[in-house]
N, C-alpha and C positions, 0 to 999 in steps of 0.2 A: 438412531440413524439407521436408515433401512441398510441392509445388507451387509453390516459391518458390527461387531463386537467391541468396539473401539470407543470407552467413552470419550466425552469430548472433552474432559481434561487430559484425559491420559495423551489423546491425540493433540491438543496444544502443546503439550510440553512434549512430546515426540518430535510435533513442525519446528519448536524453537530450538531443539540440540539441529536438528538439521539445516536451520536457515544461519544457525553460527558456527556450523564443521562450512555453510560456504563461504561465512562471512571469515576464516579462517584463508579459505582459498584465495578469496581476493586478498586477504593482507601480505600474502606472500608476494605479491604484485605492487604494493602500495607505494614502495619505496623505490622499484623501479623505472628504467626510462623505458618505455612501453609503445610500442607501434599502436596506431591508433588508424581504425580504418572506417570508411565513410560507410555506410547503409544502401539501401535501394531509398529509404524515407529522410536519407540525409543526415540521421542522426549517429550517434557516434559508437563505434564497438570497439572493443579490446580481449585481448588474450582471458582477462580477469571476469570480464563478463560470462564468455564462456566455460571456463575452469569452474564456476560459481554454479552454471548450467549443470554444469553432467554433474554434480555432485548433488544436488535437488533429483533432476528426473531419475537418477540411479536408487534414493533413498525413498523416492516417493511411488514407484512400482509397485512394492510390498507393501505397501502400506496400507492402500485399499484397492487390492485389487480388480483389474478391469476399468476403475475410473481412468477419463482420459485428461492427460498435461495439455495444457494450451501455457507453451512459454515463449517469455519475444526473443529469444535466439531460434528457439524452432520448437515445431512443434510434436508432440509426444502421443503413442497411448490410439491412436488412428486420428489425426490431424486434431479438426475443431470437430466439437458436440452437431448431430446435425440438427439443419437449423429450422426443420420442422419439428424437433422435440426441446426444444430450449424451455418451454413453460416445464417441463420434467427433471431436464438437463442437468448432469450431477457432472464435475467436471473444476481439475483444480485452474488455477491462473497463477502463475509466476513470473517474475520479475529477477532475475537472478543480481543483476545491479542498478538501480534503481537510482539515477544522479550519477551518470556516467563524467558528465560536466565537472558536478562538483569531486568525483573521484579526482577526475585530473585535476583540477585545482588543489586539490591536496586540504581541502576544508573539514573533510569526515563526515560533512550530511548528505552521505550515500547508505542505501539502505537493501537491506535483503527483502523481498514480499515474498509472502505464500498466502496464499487465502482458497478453501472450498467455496466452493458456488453449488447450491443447491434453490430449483424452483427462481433462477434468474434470479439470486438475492447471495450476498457475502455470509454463508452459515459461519465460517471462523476465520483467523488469518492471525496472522504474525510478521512483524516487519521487526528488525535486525540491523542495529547500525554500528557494523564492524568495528569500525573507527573508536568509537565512544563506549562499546561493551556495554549497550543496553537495549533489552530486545523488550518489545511489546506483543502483547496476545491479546485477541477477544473472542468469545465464540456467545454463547446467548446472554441477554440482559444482563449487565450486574457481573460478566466478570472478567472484564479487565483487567489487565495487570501489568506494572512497569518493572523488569528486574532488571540490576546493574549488575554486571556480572561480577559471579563468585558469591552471590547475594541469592535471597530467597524474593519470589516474584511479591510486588505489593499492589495490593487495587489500586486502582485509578477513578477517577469519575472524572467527567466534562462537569463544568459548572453554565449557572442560567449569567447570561450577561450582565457585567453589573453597572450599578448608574450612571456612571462616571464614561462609561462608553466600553465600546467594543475594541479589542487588539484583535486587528486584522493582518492575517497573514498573507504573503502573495510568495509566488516564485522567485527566488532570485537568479535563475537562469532562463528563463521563458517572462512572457506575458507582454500585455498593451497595456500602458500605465494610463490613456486615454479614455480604453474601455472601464480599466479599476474605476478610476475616478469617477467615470458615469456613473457605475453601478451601488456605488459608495455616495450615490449622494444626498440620497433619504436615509443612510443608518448615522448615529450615532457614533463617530468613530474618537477612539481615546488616544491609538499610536495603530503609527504600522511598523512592521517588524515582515523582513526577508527570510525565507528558510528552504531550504531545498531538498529535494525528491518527497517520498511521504512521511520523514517526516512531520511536514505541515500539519496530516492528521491527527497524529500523535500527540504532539504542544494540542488542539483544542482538545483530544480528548483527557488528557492529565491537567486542565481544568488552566492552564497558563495563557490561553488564547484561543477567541470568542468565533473566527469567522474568517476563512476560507472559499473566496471567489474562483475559480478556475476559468476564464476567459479566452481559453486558448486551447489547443488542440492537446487530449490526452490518449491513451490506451487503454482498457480494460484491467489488463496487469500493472500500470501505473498505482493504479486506481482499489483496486479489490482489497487488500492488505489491509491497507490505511482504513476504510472503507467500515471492513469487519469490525475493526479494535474502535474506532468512535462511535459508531454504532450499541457498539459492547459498553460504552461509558456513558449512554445515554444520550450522544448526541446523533446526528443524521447527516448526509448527503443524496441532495437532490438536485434535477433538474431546474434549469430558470424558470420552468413552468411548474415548479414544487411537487411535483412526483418526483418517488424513491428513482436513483441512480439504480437502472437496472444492467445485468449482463446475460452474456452470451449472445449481443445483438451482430449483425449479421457485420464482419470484418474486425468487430471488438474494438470500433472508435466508439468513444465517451462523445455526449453533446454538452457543452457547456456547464458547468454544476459549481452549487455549495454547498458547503462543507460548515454545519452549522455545532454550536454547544447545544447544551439543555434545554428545552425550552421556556419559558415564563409560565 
């Protein structure tokens, strides 16, 4: 990796003590009653989301320096990559709480993301689900890994769909079950199964579930995390028109994507 000494295990396992000191900071929040305030995009913020923030952009300064933080509380490092250099674009994406929803709901499938972005593609990431003490890594081909904490990391792989049909996951705080069902109605489907923020990617890449429609409005930092680590198990996320989900696009909206396992 140009310009940095850092291999890319050492810097996995660097992003994952750092995405779980924030997954530390939102838990200190978990159990309380928490003001809850609306966005400019209507979506929902809290103290925890923040707290989760400064504790990422603080750790990730040193880390490679001069790259620049694009996170959805704000942004780091001299705003966004400019967006005449995005085919170059080196530049992380964070998500400091990830299922804000399901935070209040008090479910636990809320999740930390960090992911680099290099050449508008997820070069690694790590997603962190406070709640559950089990954080996922990917960074190239083949090395995935799921550790439960207090545990040592264990590979992971997506698996190719198998006969009997597809477990399809969807949002359980977002989506049009109208759109699902159009787009589900050439695949093979076995069961559906609800799960919220990334870890959706996660369940297909640790080989538990096949297929991941996104039919509804996402972010880049929703998105990069989860992204990296299925990626890393062998499976993909692309556009409806099957090109690779790319980033650093100009405002950091996702256009519609799946999130697919192995393929046959």
């Amino acid at each position: 990796m140009a310009g940095t000494a850092i291999a890319e295990g050492q810097l996995l396992e660097r992003l994952a003590r750092i995405a779980e000191e924030a997954g530390r900071a939102i838990l200190r929040y978990y159990a309380t009653d928490l003001a809850v305030r609306t966005k400019s995009d209507a979506t929902p913020v809290t103290d925890a989301d923040q707290a989760a923030e400064a504790v990422i952009l603080e750790a990730l300064a040193p880390l490679l320096p001069g790259v620049p933080v694009v996170a959805e509380e704000a942004m780091s490092g001299g705003s966004e990559p400019a967006l005449g250099e995005i085919a170059t674009a080196r530049f992380w994406l964070v998500d400091p709480l990830d299922g804000t929803k399901e935070f209040l709901s008090r479910n636990g499938e809320f999740t930390v993301n960090i992911a680099l972005i290099e050449s508008a593609r997820p070069r690694l990431g790590v997603v962190h689900l406070p709640a559950l003490g089990i954080t996922y890594a990917g960074g190239a081909p083949g090395t995935a890994t799921m550790a439960q904490s207090g545990e040592a990391p264990k590979p992971i792989a997506a698996r190719q769909t198998p006969a009997d049909g597809a477990i399809v996951l969807a949002s359980r705080s977002h989506g049009d079950q109208a759109a699902l069902d159009s787009f589900l109605a050439d695949e093979h489907v076995a069961a559906r199964l609800a799960a919220g923020s990334s870890l959706k990617f996660c369940r297909i890449a640790e080989g538990i579930a096949d297929l991941y429609p996104r039919l509804g409005r996402t972010m880049e930092w929703d998105t990069a995390a989860g992204h990296a680590v299925l990626a890393a198990a062998g499976g993909s996320v692309s556009t409806l028109d099957g090109e690779m989900l790319r980033y650093g696009k100009p405002g950091f909206e996702n256009p519609y994507f799946v999130a697919r396992g192995r393929p046959r």
